[in-house]
C-alpha positions as CSV (number, residue, x, y, z in Angstrom):
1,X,0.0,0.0,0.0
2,X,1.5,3.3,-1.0
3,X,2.1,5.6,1.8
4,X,0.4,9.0,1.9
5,X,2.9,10.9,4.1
6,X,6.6,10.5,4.4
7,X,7.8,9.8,8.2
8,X,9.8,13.2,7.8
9,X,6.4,15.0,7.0
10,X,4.6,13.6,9.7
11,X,7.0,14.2,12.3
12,X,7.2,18.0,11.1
13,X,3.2,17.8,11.6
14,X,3.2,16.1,14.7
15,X,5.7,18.8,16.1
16,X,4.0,21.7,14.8
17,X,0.5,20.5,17.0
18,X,2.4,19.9,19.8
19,X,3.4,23.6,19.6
20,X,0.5,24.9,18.6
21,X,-1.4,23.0,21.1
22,X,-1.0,25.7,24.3
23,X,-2.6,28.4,21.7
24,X,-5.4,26.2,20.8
25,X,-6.5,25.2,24.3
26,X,-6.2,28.9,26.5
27,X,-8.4,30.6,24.2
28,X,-11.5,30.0,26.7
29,X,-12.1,33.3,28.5
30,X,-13.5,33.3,32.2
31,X,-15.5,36.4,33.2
32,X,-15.6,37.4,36.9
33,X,-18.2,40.1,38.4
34,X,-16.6,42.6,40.5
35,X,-17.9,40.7,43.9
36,X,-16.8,37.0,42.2
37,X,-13.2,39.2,41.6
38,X,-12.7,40.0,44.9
39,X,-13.6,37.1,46.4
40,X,-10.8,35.0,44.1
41,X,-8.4,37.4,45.4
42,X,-9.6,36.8,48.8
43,X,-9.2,33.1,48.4
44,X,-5.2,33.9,47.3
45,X,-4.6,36.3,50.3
46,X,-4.9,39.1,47.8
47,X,-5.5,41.8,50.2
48,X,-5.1,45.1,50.6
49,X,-2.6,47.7,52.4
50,X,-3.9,49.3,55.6
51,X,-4.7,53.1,55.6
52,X,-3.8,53.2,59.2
53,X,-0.6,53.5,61.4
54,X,-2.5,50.6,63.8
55,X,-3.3,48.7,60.5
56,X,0.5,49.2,59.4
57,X,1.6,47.8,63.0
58,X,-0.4,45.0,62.4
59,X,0.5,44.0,59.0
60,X,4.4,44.9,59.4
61,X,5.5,45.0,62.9
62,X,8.6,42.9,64.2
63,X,8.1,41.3,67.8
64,X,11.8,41.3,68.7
65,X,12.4,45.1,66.4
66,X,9.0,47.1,67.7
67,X,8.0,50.0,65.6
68,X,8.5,53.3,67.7
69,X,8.0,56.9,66.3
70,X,11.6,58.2,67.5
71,X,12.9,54.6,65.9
72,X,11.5,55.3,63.1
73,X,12.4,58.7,62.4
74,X,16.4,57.6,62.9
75,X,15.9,54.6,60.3
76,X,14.9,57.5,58.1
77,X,17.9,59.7,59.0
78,X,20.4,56.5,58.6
79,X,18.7,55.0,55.3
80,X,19.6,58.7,53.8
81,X,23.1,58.7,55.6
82,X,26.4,59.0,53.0
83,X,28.2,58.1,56.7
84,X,27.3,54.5,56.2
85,X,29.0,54.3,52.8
86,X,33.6,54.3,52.6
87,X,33.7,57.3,50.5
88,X,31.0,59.3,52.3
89,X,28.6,59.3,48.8
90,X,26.3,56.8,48.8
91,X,23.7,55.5,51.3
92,X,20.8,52.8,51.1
93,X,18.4,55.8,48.9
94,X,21.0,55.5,46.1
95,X,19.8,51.9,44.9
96,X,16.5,52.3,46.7
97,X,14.7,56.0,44.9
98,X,11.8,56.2,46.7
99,X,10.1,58.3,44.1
100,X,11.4,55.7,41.6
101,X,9.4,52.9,42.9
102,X,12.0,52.0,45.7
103,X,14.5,50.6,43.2
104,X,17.1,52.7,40.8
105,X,16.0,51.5,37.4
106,X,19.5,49.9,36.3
107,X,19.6,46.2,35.1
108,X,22.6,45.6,37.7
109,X,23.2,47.9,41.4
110,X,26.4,50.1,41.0
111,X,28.3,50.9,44.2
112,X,31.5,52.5,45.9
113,X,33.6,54.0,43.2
114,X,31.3,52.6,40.7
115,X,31.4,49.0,41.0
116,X,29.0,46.8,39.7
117,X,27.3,43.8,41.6
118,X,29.8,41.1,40.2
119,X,26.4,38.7,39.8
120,X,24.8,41.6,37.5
121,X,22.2,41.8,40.0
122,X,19.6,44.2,39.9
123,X,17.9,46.2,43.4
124,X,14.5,44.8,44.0
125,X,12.2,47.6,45.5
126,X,12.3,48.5,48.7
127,X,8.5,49.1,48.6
128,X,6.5,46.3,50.8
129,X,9.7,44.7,51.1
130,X,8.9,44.1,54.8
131,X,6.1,42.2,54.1
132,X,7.8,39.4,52.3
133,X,9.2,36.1,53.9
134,X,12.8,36.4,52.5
135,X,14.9,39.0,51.3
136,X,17.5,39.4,48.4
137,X,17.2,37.4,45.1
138,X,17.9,34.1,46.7
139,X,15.9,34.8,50.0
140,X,19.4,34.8,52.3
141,X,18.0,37.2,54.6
142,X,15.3,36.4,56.7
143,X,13.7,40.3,56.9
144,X,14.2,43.5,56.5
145,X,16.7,44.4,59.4
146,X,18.8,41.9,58.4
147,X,18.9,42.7,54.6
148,X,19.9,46.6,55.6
149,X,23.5,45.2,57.3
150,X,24.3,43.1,54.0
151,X,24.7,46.4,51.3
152,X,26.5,48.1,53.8
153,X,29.0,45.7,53.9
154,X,29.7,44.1,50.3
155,X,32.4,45.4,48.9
156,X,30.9,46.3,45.6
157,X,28.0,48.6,47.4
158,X,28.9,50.9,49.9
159,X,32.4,48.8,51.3
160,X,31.9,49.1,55.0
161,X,32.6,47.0,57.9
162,X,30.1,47.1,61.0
163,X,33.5,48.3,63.5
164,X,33.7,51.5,61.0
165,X,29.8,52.3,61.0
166,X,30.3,51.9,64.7
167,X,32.8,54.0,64.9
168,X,31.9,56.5,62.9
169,X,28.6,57.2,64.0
170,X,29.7,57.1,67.9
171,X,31.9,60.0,66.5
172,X,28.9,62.1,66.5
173,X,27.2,63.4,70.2
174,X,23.9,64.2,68.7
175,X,23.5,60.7,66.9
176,X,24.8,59.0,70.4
177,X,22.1,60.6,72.0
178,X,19.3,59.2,69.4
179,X,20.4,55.7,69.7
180,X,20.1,56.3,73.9
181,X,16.7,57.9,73.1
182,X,15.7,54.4,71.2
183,X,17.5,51.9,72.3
184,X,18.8,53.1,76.1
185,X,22.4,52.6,75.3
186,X,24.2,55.5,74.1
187,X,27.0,53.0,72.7
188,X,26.0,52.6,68.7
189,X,26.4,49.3,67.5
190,X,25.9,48.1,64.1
191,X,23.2,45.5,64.6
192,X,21.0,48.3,66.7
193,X,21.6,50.3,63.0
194,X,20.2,47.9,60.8
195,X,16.8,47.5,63.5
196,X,16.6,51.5,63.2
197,X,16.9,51.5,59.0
198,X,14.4,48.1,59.0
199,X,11.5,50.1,61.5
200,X,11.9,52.7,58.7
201,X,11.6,50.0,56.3
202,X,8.6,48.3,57.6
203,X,6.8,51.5,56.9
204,X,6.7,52.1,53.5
205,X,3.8,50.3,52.6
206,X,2.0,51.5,48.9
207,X,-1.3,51.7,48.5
208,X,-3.1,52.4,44.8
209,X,-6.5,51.8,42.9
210,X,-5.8,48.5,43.3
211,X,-6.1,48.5,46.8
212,X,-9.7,50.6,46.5
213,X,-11.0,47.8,44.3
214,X,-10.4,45.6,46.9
215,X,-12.0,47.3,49.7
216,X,-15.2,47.5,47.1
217,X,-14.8,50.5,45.0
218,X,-16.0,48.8,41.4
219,X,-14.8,52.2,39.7
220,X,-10.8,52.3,41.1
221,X,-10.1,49.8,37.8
222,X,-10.6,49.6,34.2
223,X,-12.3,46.8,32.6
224,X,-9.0,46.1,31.1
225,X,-7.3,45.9,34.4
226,X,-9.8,43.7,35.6
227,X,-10.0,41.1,32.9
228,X,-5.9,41.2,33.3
229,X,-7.0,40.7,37.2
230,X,-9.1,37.9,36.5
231,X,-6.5,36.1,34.5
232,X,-3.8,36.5,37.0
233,X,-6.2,35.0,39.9
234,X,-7.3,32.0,37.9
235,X,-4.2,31.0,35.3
236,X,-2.1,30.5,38.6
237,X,-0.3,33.6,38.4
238,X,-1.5,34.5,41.9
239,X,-0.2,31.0,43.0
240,X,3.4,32.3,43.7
241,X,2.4,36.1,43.8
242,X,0.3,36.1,46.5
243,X,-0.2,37.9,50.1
244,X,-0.6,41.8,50.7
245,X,2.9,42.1,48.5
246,X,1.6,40.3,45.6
247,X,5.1,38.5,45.6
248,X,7.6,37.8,48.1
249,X,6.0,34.9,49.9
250,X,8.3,31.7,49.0
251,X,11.3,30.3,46.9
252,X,10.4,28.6,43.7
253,X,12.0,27.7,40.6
254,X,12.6,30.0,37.0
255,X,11.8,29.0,34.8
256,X,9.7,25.5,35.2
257,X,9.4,24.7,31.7
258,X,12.2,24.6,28.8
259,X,10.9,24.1,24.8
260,X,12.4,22.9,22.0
261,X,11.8,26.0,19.9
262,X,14.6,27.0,22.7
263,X,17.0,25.1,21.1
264,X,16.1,24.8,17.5
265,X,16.6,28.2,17.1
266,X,14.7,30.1,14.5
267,X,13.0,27.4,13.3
268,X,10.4,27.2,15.8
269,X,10.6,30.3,17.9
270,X,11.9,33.8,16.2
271,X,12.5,35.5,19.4
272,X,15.4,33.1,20.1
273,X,18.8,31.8,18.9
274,X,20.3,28.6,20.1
275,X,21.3,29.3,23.4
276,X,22.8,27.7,26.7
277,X,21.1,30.0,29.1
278,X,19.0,28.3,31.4
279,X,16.7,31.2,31.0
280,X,14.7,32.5,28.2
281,X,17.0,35.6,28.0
282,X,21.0,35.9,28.3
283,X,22.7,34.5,31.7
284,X,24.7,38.0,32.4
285,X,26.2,37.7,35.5
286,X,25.7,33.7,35.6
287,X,23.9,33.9,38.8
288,X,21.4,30.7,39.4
289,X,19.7,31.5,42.5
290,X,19.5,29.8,45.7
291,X,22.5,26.7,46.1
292,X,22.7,27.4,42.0
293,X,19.4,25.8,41.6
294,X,17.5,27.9,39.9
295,X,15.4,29.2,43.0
296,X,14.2,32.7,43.4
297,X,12.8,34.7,45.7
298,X,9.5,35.2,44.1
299,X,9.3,38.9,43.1
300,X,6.9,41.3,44.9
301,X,4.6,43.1,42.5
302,X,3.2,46.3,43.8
303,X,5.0,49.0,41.7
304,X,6.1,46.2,39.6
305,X,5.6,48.7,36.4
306,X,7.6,51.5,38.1
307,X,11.0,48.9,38.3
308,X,12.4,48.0,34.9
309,X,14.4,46.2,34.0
310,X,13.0,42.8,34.7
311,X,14.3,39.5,36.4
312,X,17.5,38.9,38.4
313,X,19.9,40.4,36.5
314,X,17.5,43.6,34.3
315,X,17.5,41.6,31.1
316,X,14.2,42.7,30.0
317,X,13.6,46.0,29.3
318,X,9.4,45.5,28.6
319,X,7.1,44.9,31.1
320,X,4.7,43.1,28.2
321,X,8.0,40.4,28.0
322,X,8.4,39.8,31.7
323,X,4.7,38.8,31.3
324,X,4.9,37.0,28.2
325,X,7.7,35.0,29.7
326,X,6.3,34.2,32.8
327,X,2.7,32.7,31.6
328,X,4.9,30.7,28.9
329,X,7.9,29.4,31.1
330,X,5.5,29.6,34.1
331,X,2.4,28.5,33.9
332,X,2.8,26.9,30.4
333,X,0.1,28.6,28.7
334,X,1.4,31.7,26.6
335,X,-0.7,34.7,26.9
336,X,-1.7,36.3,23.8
337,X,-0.6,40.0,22.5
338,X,-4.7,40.8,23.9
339,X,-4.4,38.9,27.3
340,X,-0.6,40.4,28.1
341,X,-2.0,44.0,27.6
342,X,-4.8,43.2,30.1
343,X,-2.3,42.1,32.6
344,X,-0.4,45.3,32.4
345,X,-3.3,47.0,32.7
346,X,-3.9,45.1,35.9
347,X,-0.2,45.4,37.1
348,X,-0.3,49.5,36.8
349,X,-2.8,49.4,39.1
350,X,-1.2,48.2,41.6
351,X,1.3,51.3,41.4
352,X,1.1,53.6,44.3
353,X,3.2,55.8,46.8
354,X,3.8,55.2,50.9
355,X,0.6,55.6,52.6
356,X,1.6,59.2,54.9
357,X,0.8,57.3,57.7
358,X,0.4,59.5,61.2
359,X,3.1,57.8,63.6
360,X,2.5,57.6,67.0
């Protein structure tokens, strides 16, 4: 019997379903009311930020670090202090703008004398940082306080050791005196330093329409923004980017999936040569995460549009990529051009400034 298809042909055919196969089956679109909406949110510990300094303490406080206004006010004064830096120039505002969306915008943090992180390793935000589990790309750091004693000292950053932040600082009468005020020891040491710059820390909290949508204002979002809502609660986006931070809650792997078009080059995916990355994008820096497993602290995504360059090391430049990206290599199931744009119109809502809130 004469064949009908050489094995060649049908092996080309077979491969091209297989790819084609995601696009085929996400097509089906699942509409949420407003009340259905916040309720899936709910159900992911989607939640929003408290307007009040009693909501703040309850959200953000540390047991063994408790928020005080006068220890406050110094973490403020420190996190804007050159003193904490070798060369007097730089201190923890340089890589952390707070009216850039608590990061600086550069794919890799430059330091003392203009060193680069050797990892290329970008600054996450310091927005909401205090409300995540883990801190730094590979969750080293178990919170805030702790995080603010590790820039100070790498060498690349600001090149300090905790005897010569000690030492400088007891230098000065008037900061002696603050640290007594707070802490009832007029000797400075370096770890109370990093509990003063973390209290600080744990207060800058954002709050945005977003947050009003929760809390049942239907009009604080765009249709857009919601349909881009509803996909991120129920394709599993909101699986690893949950809690108050929308991010920042565990360790997982990046990415999950690899694809053949990865490695056949043109042929089956355009965007991408043959590579050896073990991302979709170029390994600068060659960092792999946690143990060099390819385990990251999951990103927090409040002001997540106000902190390009995206991923570990600020490889992407578009917002619309990281998301692209993230539902293919992710969850799997590649958004379309119509389905990204929705989910950057969700993710600009959740933009938004520290809530002024009245310490007491």
């Amino acid at each position: 019997m004469k064949k009908l298809f050489h094995p060649v042909t049908i092996t080309f055919l077979v491969l091209m379903f297989i790819i084609s196969l995601p696009f085929m089956l996400h097509k089906h679109t699942v509409r949420l009311t407003d009340a259905q909406l916040r309720k899936a949110a709910a159900n992911h510990n989607l939640v929003s930020v408290p307007k009040t300094y009693e909501g703040m303490l309850k959200a953000s406080d540390n047991s063994k670090n408790p928020l005080g206004k006068a220890k406050i006010a110094l973490g403020k004064q420190l996190f804007f202090d050159t003193r904490l830096s070798r060369d007097n120039t730089i201190n923890c505002a340089s890589c952390h703008i707070l009216n850039e969306g608590g990061d600086d915008n550069l794919p890799t943090a430059i330091g003392y004398h203009g060193r680069a992180n050797p990892h290329h390793l970008n600054s996450p935000t310091v927005f909401n940082a205090a409300l995540a589990k883990a801190q730094f790309w590979n969750g080293r750091a178990k919170d805030v306080e702790e995080q603010a004693g590790g820039p100070v000292q790498a060498p690349f950053e600001m090149n300090m050791t905790p005897r010569e932040v000690e030492a400088r600082l007891n230098a000065d009468a008037a900061m002696r005196q603050q640290f007594e005020t707070v802490f009832g020891d007029s000797n400075i040491t370096f770890e109370n330093v990093r509990k003063a710059i973390g209290a600080y820390e744990r207060t800058l909290l954002t709050r945005g329409a977003y947050d009003r949508f929760l809390e049942g204002d239907d009009q604080a979002i765009s249709p857009a923004a919601k349909r881009g809502m509803t996909l991120f609660v129920t394709q599993g986006c909101s699986g690893c980017h949950t809690g108050m931070s929308v991010g920042g809650q565990s360790i997982q792997k990046f990415p999950l999936r690899h694809y053949e078009g990865d490695y056949l080059g043109l042929l089956f995916e355009p965007r991408l040569s043959i590579r050896t990355s073990p991302f979709p994008f170029a390994n600068k820096g060659g960092f792999l995460g946690r143990n060099d497993n390819l385990r990251f602290r999951v990103p927090i995504l409040r002001n997540i549009t106000r902190t390009a360059p995206y991923f570990h090391n600020g490889a992407v430049d578009k917002i619309e990529e990281a998301v692209r990206i993230m539902s293919k290599y992710q969850l799997g199931n590649e958004f379309t051009p119509e389905q990204i744009d929705d989910v950057v119109a969700f993710l600009k809502t959740l933009e938004g400034d520290p809530v002024p809130y009245k310490i007491k």
